[in-house]
C-alpha positions as CSV (number, residue, x, y, z in Angstrom):
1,X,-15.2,19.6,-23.6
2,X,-14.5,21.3,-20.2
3,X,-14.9,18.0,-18.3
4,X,-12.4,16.1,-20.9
5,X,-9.9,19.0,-20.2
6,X,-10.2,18.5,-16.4
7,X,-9.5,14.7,-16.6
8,X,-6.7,15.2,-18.5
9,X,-4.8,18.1,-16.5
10,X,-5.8,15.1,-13.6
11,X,-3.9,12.4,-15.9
12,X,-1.0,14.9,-16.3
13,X,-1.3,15.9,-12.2
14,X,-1.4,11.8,-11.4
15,X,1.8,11.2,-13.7
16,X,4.2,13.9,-11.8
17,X,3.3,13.0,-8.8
18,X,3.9,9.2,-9.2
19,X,7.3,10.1,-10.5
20,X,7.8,12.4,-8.2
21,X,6.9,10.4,-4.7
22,X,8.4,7.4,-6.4
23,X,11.8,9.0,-6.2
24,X,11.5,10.9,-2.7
25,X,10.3,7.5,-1.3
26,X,13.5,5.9,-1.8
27,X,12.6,3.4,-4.5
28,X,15.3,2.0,-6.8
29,X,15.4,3.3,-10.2
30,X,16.8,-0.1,-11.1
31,X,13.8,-2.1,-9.5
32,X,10.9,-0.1,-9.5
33,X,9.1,0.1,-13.4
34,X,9.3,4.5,-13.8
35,X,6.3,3.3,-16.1
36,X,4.0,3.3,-12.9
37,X,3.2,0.0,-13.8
38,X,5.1,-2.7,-11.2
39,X,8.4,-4.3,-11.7
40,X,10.9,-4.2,-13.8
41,X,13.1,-7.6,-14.1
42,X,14.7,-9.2,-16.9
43,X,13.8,-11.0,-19.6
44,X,13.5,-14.7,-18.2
45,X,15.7,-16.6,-20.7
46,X,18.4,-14.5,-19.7
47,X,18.7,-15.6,-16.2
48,X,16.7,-18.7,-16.3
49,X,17.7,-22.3,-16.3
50,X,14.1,-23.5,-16.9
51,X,13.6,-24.1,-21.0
52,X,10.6,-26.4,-20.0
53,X,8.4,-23.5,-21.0
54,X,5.1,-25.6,-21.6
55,X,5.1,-25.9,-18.4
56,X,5.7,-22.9,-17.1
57,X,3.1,-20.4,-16.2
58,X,2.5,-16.7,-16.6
59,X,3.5,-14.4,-14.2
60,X,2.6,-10.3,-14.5
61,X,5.6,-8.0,-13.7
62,X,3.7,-5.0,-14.5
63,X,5.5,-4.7,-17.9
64,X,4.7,-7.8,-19.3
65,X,3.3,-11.1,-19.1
66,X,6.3,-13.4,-19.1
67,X,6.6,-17.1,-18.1
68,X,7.0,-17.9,-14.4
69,X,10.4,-19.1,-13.4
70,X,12.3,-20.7,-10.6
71,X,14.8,-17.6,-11.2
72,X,11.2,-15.7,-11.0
73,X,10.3,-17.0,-8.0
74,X,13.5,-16.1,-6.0
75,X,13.4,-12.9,-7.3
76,X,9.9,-12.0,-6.3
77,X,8.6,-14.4,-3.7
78,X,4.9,-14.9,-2.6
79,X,3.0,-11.9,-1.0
80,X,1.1,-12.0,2.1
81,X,-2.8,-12.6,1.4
82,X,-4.4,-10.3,3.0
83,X,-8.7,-9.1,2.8
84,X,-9.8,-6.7,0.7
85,X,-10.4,-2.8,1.6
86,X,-11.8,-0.9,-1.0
87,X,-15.3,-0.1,0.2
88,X,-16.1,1.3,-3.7
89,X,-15.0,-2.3,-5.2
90,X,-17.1,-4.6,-2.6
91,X,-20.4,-4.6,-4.9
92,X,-18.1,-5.9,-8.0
93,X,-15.5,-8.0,-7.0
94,X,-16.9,-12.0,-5.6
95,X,-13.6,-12.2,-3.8
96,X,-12.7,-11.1,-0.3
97,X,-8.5,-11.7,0.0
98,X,-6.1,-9.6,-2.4
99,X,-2.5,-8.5,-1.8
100,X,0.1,-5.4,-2.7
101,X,2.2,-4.9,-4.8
102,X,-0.9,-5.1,-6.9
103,X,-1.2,-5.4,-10.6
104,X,-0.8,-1.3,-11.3
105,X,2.5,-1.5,-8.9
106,X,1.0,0.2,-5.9
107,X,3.3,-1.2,-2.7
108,X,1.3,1.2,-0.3
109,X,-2.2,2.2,0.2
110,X,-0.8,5.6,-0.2
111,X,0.3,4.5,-4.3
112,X,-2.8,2.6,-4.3
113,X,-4.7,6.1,-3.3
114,X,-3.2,8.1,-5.9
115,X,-4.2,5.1,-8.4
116,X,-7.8,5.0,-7.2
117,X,-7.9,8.8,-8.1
118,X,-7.1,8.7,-11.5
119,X,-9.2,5.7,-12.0
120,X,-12.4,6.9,-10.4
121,X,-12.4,10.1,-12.6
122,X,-12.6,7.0,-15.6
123,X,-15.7,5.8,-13.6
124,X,-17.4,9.6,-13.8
125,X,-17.6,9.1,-17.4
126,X,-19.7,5.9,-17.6
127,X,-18.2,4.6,-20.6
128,X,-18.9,1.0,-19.8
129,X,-20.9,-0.8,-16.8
130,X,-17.7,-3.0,-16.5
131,X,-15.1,-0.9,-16.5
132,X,-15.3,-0.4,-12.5
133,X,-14.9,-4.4,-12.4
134,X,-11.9,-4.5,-14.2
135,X,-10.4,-1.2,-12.5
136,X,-11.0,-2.9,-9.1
137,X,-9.8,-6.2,-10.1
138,X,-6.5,-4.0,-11.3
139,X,-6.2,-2.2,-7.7
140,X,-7.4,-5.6,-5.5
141,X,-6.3,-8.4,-7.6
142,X,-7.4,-12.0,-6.0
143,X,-5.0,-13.6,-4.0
144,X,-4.1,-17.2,-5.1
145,X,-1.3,-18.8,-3.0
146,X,0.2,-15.5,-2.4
147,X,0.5,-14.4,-6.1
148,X,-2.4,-12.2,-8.0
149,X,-4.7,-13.4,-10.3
150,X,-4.6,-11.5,-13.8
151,X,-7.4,-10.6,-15.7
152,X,-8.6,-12.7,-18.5
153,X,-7.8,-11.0,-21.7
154,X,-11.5,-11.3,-22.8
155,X,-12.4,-9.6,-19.7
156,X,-10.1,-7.1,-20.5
157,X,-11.4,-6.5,-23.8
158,X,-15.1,-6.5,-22.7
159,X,-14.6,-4.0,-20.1
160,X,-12.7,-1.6,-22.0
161,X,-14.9,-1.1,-25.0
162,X,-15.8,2.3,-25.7
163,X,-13.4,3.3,-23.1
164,X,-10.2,3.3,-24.9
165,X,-10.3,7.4,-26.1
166,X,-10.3,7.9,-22.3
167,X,-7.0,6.6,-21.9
168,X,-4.1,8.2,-23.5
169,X,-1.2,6.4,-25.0
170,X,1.7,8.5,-23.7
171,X,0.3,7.7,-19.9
172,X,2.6,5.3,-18.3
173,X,-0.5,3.8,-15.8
174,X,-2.5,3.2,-19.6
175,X,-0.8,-0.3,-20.1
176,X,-2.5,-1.8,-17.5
177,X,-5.8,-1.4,-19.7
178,X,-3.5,-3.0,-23.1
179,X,-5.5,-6.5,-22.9
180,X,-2.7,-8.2,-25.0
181,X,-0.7,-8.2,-21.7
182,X,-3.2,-10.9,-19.9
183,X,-4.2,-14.1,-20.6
184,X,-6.1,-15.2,-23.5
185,X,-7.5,-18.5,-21.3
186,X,-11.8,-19.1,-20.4
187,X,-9.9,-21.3,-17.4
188,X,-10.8,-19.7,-13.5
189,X,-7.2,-21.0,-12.5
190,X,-5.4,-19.0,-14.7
191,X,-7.3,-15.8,-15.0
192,X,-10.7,-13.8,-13.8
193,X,-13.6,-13.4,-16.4
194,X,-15.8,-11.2,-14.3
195,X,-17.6,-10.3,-17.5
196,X,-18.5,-14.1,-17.7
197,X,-21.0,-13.8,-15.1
198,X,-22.9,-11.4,-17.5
């Protein structure tokens, strides 16, 4: 019981702070997702001359999965590739190049610090074997063509089970873990199955 009450007053520490730092470091309201979760933009029909959408594809924006536009493009341009640096995710993840903002909204190893706090009191529980896969794949997403590969939606689900009591509802950082957002594909080119290899 004591230990539960610990993680939580962490979940509640991690919360302020991110709202907090995200406001002192000069990040726009209007931009930046106050859900801790990445960017904000509008819906893509709105702005978006591309109807075609069987052949669009989908594109994570922190909030949602919505379908990759030329509007969507513009707006939030390829990343830098860059290698990997999270010592504690080198025994889990097959893949050596990632990029920022990654797929929690971190812009800065200093977010992506903060991030790796909260989620390595998850870890201490030991919920689930995969759970550090899928946390890792979260913080250093792969790199494809300077955009980040989601998790597969199956992955998701596999690494989250008997996990979910851990993470509270009213937690902005918890919809990273809702599986509904990613992909529900078995294909390598659209999504990572790490739980495949299993």
């Amino acid at each position: 019981m004591e230990s539960r009450a610990v993680f939580f007053g962490v979940v509640v520490f991690f919360a302020v702070s991110r709202l907090v730092l995200s406001h002192f470091n000069g990040v726009e309201n209007s931009l930046y997702a106050m859900d801790g979760v990445g960017l904000r933009l509008p819906a893509p029909g709105r702005h978006s001359s591309n109807r075609n959408h069987a052949r669009t594809t989908a594109k994570f924006y922190g909030h949602a999965v919505v379908p990759r536009t030329s509007w969507a493009e513009k707006f939030h341009p390829a990343a830098a590739c860059r290698p990997r640096q999270l010592s504690l995710c080198d025994d889990v993840l097959p893949y050596n190049s990632t990029l920022l903002p990654n797929l929690v909204g971190d812009r800065d190893r200093i977010s992506l610090n903060r991030t790796l706090l909260f989620f390595a009191l998850m870890l201490k529980t030991e919920c689930n074997p995969r759970l550090k896969q899928l946390l890792c794949s979260l913080l250093e997403p792969p790199c494809r063509a300077g955009r980040p590969l989601l998790p597969c939606r199956k992955f998701c689900k596999v690494a989250t089970e008997n996990c979910q009591k851990l993470i509270p509802a009213t937690l902005a950082l918890s919809r990273v873990f809702d599986c509904r957002r990613y992909p529900d594909s078995d294909s390598p080119s659209v999504c990572l199955n790490l739980a495949r290899s299993a």
